[in-house]
C-alpha positions in Angstrom: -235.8 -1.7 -6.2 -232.7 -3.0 -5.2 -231.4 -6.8 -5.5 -231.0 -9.0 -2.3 -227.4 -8.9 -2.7 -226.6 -5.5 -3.1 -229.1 -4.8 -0.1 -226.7 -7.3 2.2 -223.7 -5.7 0.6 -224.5 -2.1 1.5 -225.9 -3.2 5.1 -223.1 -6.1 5.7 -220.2 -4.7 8.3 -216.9 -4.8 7.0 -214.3 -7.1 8.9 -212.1 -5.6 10.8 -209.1 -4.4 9.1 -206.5 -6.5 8.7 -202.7 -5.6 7.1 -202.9 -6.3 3.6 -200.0 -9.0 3.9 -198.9 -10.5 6.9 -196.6 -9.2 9.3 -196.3 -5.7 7.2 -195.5 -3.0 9.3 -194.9 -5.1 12.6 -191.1 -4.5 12.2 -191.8 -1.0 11.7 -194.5 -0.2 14.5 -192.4 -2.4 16.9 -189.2 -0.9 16.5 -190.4 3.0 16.9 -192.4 1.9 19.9 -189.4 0.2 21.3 -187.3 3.9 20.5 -190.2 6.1 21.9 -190.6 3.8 25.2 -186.5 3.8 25.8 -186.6 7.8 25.1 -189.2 8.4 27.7 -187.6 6.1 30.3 -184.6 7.9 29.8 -186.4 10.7 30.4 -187.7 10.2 33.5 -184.3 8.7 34.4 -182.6 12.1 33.9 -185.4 14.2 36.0 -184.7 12.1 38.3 -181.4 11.8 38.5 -181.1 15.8 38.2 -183.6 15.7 41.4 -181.0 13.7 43.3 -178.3 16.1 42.6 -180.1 18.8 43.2 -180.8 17.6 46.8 -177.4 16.3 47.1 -175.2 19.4 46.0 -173.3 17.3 43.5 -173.5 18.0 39.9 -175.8 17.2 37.2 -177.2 17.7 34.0 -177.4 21.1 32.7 -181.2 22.6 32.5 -180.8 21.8 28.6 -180.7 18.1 29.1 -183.8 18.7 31.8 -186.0 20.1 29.1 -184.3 18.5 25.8 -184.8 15.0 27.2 -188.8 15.6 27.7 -189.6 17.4 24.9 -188.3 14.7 23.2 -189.9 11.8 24.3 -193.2 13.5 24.1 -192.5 14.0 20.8 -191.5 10.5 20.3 -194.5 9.3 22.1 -197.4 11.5 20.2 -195.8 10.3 16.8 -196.0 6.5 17.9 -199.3 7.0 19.0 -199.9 8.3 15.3 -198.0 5.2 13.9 -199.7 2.5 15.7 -203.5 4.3 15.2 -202.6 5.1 10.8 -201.6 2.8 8.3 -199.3 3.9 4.4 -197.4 6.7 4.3 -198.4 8.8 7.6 -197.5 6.1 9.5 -194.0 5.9 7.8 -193.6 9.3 8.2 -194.9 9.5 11.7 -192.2 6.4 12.6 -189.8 8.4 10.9 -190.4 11.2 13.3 -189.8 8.9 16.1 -186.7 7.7 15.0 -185.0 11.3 14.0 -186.4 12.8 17.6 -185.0 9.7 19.5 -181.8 10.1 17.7 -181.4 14.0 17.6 -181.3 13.7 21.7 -179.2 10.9 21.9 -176.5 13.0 19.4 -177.0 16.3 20.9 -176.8 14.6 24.6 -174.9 11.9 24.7 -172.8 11.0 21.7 -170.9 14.8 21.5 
């Protein structure tokens, strides 16, 4: 037979889980959510903008910046959703993700 305590132990909910030290992560979780928002606004700014032209005649940008600039975000936005539902070393990783996809567009777009 079991004790009273181990009973209530093994039937006791545990709290909800809470960052091991304060603030651990936030940084982290805020500033690839901030990247992967700003990637897919940009995104929708460029479909957009390349809709405008297209109805306009005037110029725009290239089909390679229609489909990198999408691509991208989504990428940026399924490895944020990873970050913010994980904790350790997937949700580094996963941030990381964010970060390189949000800069590889911005390089291979803008900055050339």
């Amino acid at each position: 037979m079991s004790s009273p305590d181990t009973e209530e132990l093994a039937t006791t909910p545990r709290p909800a889980d809470e960052p091991k030290t304060p603030g651990s992560g936030r940084f982290w979780r805020g500033l690839t959510g901030s990247l992967a928002a700003g990637m897919a606004v940009l995104a929708v700014c460029v479909v957009v903008i390349a809709s405008l032209c297209l109805f306009s005649g005037a110029p725009g940008p290239g089909l390679l910046m229609l489909i990198g600039h999408p691509v991208a975000a989504v990428v940026a936005l399924l490895a944020q959703r990873v970050v913010d539902s994980r904790d350790g070393r997937v949700a580094g990783f996963a941030g990381l993700l964010v970060v390189v996809s949000v800069t590889a567009a911005l390089s291979l777009f803008w900055w050339s």
